[in-house]
N, C-alpha and C positions, 0 to 999 in steps of 0.2 A: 504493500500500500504506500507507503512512503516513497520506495523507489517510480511507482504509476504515476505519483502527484508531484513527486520533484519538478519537472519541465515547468510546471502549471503554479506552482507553491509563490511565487511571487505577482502573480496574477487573480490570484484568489480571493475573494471578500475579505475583509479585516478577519474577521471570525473563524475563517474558515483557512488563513493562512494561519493566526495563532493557534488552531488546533492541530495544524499540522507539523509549527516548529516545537511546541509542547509536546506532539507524538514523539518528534526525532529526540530531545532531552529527555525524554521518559524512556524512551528506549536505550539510550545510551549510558544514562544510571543507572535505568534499573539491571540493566547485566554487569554492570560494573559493582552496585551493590549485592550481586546472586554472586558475583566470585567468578562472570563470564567475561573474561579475559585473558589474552596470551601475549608473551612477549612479540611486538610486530621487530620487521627488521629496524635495526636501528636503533634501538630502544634507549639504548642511551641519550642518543641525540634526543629525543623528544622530551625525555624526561629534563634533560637540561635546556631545553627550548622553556616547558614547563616553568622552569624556577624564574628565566628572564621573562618569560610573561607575565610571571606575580608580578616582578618589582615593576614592570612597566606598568601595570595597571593600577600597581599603587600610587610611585613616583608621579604617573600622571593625574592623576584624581585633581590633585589639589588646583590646578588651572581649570576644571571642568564646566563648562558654562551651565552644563546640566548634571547633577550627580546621578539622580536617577539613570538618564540616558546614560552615563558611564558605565556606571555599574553592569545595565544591561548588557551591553554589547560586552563590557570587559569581560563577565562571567561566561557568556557564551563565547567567547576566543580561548579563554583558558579551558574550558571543557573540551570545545573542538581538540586543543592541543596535547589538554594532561591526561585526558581520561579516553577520548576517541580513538586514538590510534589502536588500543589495547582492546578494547570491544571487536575494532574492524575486522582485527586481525584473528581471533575469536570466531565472531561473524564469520568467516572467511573458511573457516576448516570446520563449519556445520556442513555434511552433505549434502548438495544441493542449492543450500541457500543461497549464496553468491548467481548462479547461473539465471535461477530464480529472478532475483533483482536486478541483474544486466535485464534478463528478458520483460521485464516490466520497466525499466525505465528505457527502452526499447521502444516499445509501446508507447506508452504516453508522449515520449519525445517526437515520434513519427507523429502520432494526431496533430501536435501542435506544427509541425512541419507544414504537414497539409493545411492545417488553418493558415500558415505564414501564404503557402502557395494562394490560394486562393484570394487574400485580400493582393496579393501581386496581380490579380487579375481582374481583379475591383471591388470585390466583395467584401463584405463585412461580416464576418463569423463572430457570435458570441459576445457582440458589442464594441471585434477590435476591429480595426481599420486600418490599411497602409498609412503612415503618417511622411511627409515630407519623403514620399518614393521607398519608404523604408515599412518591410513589414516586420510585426513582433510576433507572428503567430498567436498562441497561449500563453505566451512568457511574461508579459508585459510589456516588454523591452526590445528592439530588436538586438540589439549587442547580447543580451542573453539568450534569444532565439539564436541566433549565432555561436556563440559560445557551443550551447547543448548541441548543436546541430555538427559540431566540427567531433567532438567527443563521441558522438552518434556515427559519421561518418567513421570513425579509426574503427570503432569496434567491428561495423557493418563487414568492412574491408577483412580484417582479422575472419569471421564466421565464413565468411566465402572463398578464404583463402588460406585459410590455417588449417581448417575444418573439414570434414568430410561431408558439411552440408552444403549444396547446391541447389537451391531451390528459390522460387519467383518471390515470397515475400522477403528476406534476405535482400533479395535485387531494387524491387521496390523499395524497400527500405533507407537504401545506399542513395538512390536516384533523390528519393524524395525529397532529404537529409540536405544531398549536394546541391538540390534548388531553392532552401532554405534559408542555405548558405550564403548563396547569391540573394534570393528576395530579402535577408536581412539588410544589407547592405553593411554589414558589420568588417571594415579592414582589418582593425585588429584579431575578430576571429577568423577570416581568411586567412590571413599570413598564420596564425598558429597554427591552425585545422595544417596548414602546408606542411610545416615545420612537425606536426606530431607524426601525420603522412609518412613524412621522408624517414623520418627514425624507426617508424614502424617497420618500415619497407628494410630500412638495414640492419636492424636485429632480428630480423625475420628471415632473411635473405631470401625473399621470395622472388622469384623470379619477373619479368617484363610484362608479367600479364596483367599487373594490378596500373603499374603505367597509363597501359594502354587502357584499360578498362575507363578509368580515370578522367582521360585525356576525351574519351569519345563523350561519356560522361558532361564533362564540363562543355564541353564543345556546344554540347547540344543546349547545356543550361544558359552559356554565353547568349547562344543564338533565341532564346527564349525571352531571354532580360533584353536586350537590345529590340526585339520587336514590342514588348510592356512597353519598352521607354518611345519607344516614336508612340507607342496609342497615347503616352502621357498616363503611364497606370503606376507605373516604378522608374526609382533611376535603375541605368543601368551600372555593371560594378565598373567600368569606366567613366563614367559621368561621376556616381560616387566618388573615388580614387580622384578625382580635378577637386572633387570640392575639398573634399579632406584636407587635401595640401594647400588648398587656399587659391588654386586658378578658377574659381568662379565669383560668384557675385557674394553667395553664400557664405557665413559665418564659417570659418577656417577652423574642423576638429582639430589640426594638430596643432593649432597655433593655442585653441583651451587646453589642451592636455601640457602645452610648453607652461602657459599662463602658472597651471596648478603648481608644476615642477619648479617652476623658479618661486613663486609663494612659497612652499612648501621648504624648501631650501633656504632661503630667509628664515624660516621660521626653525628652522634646524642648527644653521647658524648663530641663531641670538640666542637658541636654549639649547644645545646638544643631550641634554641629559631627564631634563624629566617631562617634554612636552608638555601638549597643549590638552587632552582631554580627548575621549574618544569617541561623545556625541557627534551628532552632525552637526549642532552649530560652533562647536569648538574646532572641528576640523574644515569648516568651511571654508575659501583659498581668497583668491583676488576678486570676485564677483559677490562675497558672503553669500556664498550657495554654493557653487559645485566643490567638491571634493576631488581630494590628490589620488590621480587617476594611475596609480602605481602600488602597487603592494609595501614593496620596502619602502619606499619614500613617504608614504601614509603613515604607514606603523611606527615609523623611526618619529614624522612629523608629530603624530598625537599620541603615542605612547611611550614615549622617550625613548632612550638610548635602550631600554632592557626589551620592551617589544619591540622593537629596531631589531636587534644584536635574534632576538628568537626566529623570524620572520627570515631574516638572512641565513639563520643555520638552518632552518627549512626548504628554503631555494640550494643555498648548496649541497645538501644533501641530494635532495631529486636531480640535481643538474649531476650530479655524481652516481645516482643509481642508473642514472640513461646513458652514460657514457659506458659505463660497466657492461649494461645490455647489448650494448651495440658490438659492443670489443667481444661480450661472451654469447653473442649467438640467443638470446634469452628474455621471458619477460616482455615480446614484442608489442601487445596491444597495453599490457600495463605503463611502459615508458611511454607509448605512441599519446594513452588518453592524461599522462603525468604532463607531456609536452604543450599540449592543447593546455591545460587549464593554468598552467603555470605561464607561458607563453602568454597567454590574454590577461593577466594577475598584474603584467607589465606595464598595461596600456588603460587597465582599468580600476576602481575606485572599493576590487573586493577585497574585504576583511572577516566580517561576520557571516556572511550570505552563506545561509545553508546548504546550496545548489553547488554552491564552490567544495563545499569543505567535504560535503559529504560522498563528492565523485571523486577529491583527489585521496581521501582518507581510503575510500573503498576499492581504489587501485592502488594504494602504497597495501594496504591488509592482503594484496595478493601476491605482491614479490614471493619470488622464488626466497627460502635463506642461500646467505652465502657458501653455509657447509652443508651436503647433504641430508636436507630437513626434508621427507618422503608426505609429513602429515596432513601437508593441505596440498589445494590443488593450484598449478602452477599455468598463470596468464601468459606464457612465453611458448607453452608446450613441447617441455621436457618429456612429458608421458603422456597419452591418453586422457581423456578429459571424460568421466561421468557422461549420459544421457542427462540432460534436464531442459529447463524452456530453450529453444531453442534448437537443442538436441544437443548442446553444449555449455559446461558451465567455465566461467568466465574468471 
C-alpha cells in the first residue's frame, strides 16, 4: 500500500497525504520497536550520519523561525537516517516483500504516467492539468512526475533485460515511463534518469540491445512532444532545454537554482556551523520563498555544519557503492535507481520528502554485502531471483 500511493503521496488531500506519511513512521517504528531490523551495508556510516544529524538538528533549532516546523521535518530526517536504513534492510530479506513493493510502486507510478500523458495531450485527469507545457501526472509536481518516472524507467529496463521476463506490460510500462519523462518537462530528471541509465547499462554489462531499444524509444517520444508542441499542448524537451538556460523570454530555471546556490552560500559563509533552521521559512533563499535546490547545500545551509557533514557522508557513500558496482559487475538496477535519485537530490530542494527517502533507503536495503552474505536477495543478480509480482523480486 504504501509503495501503490508513493507516486501519488504528494498529491493527495491534506488528510489523506498525513495518513499516509503517518503509515510510512508507523511502519518504520513499529518494526524497529518489534526488534525488525538488520544490519544494512554500511552500517556504520549511517549510524555516524545519525549522531551528525542530532547535532544538526539541535545546533540549528535555535535560529528556527518556526520551532514546531523544525522539529517536524528534523524528526522525520533523523528517522529516515537513524532508524530507516535498519528496517529496509530487514524489509529487504522478508521473502517476497521487496518484489512485492517494486511491483506496486510499479503500478501506481505507471497510472500517474498515463495521467502525465494525457494532460500532454490536453486533458485534464483528476483535476491536474499541463501547466506552462509541463505535465505532473498524479505527483503534483512535474519535476517529481519526473523524478519517479526516471527511477521507473531503470527498473522497467533491469525486468526486460536482467530477467527472464518478456512480456507486453513490462514494454508498456518502459514506453509509458519514457513519455512521462518527456511530458514532465523535468531537465534535471532527464539528465539523471540518463546518468542512472548508463550505470545501469555498465554494471550490468548488458549488451546493445537496451541502447537501441532506448534510442527507438525516445525517438519516437521526441517525435510525439514536438508534434504537442506545434498543437501548443506541451513544450517540447527542446523548447524546455532554451528556457531552462535562459534563451527565451521565460523566467530562466537555472539562473533560480544559481539565485538559491549563491543565497544559500552567503548564508553558509556568515554561519558555517549551526544554520538557519529547517522550516521553510527559515530556509527560504533570495525571493523569501523558494528553497536551496541542492541537497548538500540545503542541509549544510539550514542544518548547520552537523546535517551538512551527514548529508555528505551519504552522497559519498552511494557515489562509492556505484563505482564498486560498476568495477564488480553487480547491484545493477540498485546503483542504476541510487543514481537517478541522488542525481536529481543535486538540482532539487529534497530533504524530508518521503518519495525521496523511501526509494533511495529501499534500494540501499538491497545491496548485495561486500563479503558473501547469501540471506537476502540481490538487485544486481548474482543468483536467481524468487517468483513474485512481476515474476521477479527486486
Amino acid at each position: 500500500m504504501i509503495f501503490f500511493l508513493l507516486p501519488f503521496s504528494e498529491a493527495m488531500p491534506a488528510w489523506a497525504s498525513a495518513a499516509w506519511t503517518s503509515l510510512v513512521f508507523a511502519m518504520i517504528l513499529g518494526c524497529a520497536a518489534a526488534g525488525r531490523g538488520r544490519k544494512p551495508v554500511g552500517y556504520i556510516l549511517w549510524i555516524l550520519a545519525a549522531y551528525l544529524a542530532v547535532i544538526g538538528v539541535v545546533t540549528s533549532s535555535g535560529a528556527a523561525d518556526s520551532m514546531r516546523g523544525h522539529l517536524i521535518i528534523g524528526v522525520q530526517v533523523l528517522i529516515f537516517i537513524a532508524v530507516a536504513p535498519f528496517v529496509a534492510r530487514w524489509l529487504a530479506e522478508v521473502d517476497g516483500l521487496s518484489g512485492k513493493a517494486v511491483g506496486a510502486f510499479l503500478i501506481g507510478q505507471s497510472v500517474s504516467a498515463t495521467a502525465g500523458l494525457a494532460q500532454a495531450a490536453g486533458v485534464t485527469t483528476l483535476g491536474f492539468k499541463a501547466v506552462n507545457g509541463r505535465a505532473s501526472g498524479l505527483a503534483s509536481h512535474p519535476n517529481i512526475l519526473g523524478l519517479l518516472a526516471g527511477v521507473a524507467v531503470v527498473i522497467f529496463l533491469y525486468l526486460l533485460f536482467k530477467t527472464e521476463r518478456r512480456n507486453l506490460p513490462l514494454l508498456t510500462g518502459l514506453v509509458l515511463n519514457i513519455g512521462a519523462l518527456f511530458a514532465s518537462g523535468s531537465v534535471s530528471a532527464l539528465i539523471a534518469c540518463g546518468v542512472g541509465v548508463i550505470l545501469f547499462m555498465l554494471a550490468a554489462r548488458i549488451s546493445l540491445r537496451v541502447p537501441l531499444l532506448l534510442a527507438i524509444v525516445a525517438t519516437a517520444a521526441l517525435w510525439l512532444m514536438d508534434q504537442l508542441d506545434r498543437a501548443g499542448l506541451i513544450r517540447s524537451p527542446a523548447r524546455r532545454f532554451a528556457q531552462v538556460t535562459g534563451q527565451t523570454s521565460d523566467k530562466s530555471t537555472l539562473d533560480i537554482r544559481q539565485n538559491t546556490y549563491a543565497y544559500a552560500w552567503e548564508g553558509i559563509r556568515a554561519d558555517p556551523i549551526f544554520g538557519r533552521g529547517l522550516d521553510s521559512a527559515s530556509g527560504a533563499t533570495y525571493d523569501h520563498i523558494t528553497l536551496t535546490h541542492n541537497l548538500l547545500l540545503r542541509t549544510w545551509f539550514q542544518g548547520g555544519l552537523g546535517l551538512g557533514l551527514a548529508a555528505m557522508l551519504i552522497v559519498a557513500a552511494i557515489a562509492s557503492v556505484i563505482v564498486l558496482a560498476v568495477v564488480r559487475r553487480r547491484d545493477a538496477a540498485t546503483v542504476g535507481v541510487l543514481a537517478v535519485l541522488i542525481g536529481f537530490s543535486m538540482t532539487s530542494a529534497a530533504l524530508q520528502q518521503g518519495y525521496f527517502w523511501l526509494l533511495l533507503l529501499g534500494a540501499w536495503g538491497l545491496l548485495s554485502q561486500p563479503v558473501g552474505d547469501s540471506r537476502h536477495r540481490l538487485l544486481g543478480g548474482e543468483r536467481r531471483l524468487r517468483a513474485t509480482t512481476y515474476g521477479r523480486r527486486m
